[in-house]
N, C-alpha and C positions, 0 to 999 in steps of 0.2 A: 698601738700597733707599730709595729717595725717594716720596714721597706728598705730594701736592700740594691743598689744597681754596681754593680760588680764592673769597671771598667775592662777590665783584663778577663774576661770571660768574653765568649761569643754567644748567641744563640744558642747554636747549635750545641754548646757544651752546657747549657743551662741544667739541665737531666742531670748533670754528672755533680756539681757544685753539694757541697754540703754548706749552707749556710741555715742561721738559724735566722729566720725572718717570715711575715707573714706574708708576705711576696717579695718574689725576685724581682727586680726591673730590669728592661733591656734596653733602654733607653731614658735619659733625662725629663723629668715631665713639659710635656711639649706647651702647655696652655697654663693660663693664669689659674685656670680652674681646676684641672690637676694639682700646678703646685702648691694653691693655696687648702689644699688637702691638709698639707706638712703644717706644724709647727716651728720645728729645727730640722735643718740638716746639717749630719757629721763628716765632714769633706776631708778627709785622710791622705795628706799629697795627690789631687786628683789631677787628673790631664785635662784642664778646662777647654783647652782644644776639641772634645770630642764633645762639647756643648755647641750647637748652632749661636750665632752673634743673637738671635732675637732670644735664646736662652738665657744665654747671660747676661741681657739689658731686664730682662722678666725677672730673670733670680734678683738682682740690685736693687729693682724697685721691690720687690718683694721684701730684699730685708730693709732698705735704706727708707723706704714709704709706710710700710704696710705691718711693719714688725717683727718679721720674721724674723727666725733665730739660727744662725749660721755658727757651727765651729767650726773653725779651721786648723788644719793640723800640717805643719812645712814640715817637707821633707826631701829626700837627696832625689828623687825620681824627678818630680813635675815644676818641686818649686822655682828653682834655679830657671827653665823656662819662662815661668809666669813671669818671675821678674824683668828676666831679656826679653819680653816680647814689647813685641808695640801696641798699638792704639787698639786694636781686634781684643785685647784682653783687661784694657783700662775698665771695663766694668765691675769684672773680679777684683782685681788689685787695689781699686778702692774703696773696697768693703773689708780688707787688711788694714790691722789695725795699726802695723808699723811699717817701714820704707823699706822693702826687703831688696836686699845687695843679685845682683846679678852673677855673679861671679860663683866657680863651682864652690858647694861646700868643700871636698876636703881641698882645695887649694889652699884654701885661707887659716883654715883650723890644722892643727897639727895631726889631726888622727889618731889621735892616742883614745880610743871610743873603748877602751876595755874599764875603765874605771869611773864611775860617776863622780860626779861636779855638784853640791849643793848649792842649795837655792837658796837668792841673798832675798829674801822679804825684803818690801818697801813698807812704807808707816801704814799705805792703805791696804796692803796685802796683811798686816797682824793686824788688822782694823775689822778687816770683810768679813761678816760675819757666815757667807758659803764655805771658807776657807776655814774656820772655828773644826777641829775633828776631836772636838771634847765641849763638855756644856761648859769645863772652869778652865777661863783664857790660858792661865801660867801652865795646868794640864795640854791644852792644846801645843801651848809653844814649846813643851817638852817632846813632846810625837813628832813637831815640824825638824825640829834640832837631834833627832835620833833618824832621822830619814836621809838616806847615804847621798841621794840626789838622782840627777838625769845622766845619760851617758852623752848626752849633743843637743845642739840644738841651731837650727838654721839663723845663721845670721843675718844680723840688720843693718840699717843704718837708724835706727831710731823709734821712736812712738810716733805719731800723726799727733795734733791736736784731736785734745776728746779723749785721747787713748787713756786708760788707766793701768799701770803698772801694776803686779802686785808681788813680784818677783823677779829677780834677773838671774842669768846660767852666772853662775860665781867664774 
């Protein structure tokens, strides 16, 4: 099943949302016992601001404790916050698996977002076998090498200990 909470929606526009999911949510799951409903959640540059602090100490132990499965996806909206924030957001931020820079995306990157960047594999990213998209390796890393790349990608200052690389933006 799929569950959907729409940050940039209201309430009241809930009706109007075309989303495909088994429910909408209008709010963050408030209890342990809601959130350990989920398996993963797919957190798409969120505003972790609009989570209560006992939400986001609940999501942490959830994934850091309990197993849960968190992707996270930076982007030019919320990320750049998370990083500038203080101590209210340390719960999020370290559950990122790299040291993300504070500063605005296009500041720092030239803006040139019209043409994609290939992706430099690391030894464990032509290793991983989730990453394999063919059952014969040299097949696979043909498909990776014909794949034009990302067009961006939020900048860091690094991996964390633990983290495993399995590509970088070239």
């Amino acid at each position: 099943s799929l569950d959907v909470w729409l940050q940039t929606v209201d309430a009241a526009s809930y009706g109007a949302v075309s989303q495909a999911a088994d429910r909408l949510l209008l709010q963050f799951p408030e209890t342990a016992a809601e959130l350990y409903e989920y398996d993963v959640i797919l957190a798409f540059d969120p505003d972790w601001r609009q989570i209560p602090p006992e939400g986001l100490q609940l999501l942490n132990e959830w994934v850091a404790a309990h197993g849960g499965g968190l992707v996270l996806v930076a982007g030019d909206v919320y990320t750049a916050d998370l990083a500038a924030a203080g101590d209210e957001l340390a719960p999020i931020r370290d559950l990122y698996p790299v040291f993300l820079h504070s500063y605005a995306v296009a500041t720092h990157i030239d803006g040139q977002w019209g043409q994609p960047w290939p992706l430099e594999r690391t030894g464990e990213g032509r290793k991983a076998g989730f990453l394999q998209l063919n059952d014969d390796v040299a097949a696979s890393d043909d498909v990776w090498d014909e794949f034009s790349g990302v067009y961006r990608c939020y900048p860091t200052a690094g991996a964390k200990a633990g983290a495993t690389v399995y590509a970088h933006f070239s």
